[in-house]
C-alpha angles and dihedrals in degrees: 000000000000121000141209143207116205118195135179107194122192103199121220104163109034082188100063095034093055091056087045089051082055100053104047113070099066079052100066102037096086091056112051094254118143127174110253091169126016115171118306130138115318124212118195105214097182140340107053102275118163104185112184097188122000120192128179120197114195116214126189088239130348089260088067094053092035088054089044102051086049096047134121083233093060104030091088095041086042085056095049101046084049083058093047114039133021096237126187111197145184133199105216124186102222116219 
């Protein structure tokens, strides 16, 4: 059953973060992980939501996330992208 990651990322340093977004990509590819959503215009539609930059990464399983955010390949990108944004982000099981 397929997984996602949701993230909203607030940027603080563009710098950083553009060497982060670079990074990132070869990353996921062992693992199964492809962008769904990467950026883009957000619309709140209720609550009171103000995302400033959503992205969704589709795996395979959860396993499979859950393998990649704790890996050796993205211990050094995760880092930088903790030094650079302020993100809040989920792990969903899709259906």
């Amino acid at each position: 059953m397929a997984a996602y990651l949701i993230a909203d990322i607030e940027v603080q340093d563009a710098a950083a973060f553009e060497e982060y977004r670079e990074q990132v990509p070869a990353t996921l590819e062992p693992f199964g992980g492809t962008y769904i959503v990467r950026g883009g215009a957000a619309t709140a539609l209720e609550g009171g939501w103000e995302p400033k930059r959503i992205v969704v990464l589709e795996f395979p399983s959860m396993d499979a996330l859950q393998s990649w955010y704790h890996s050796d390949a993205y211990k050094g990108p995760k880092a930088a992208r903790i030094r650079a944004t302020m993100t809040r982000a989920v792990a969903v099981k899709g259906v």
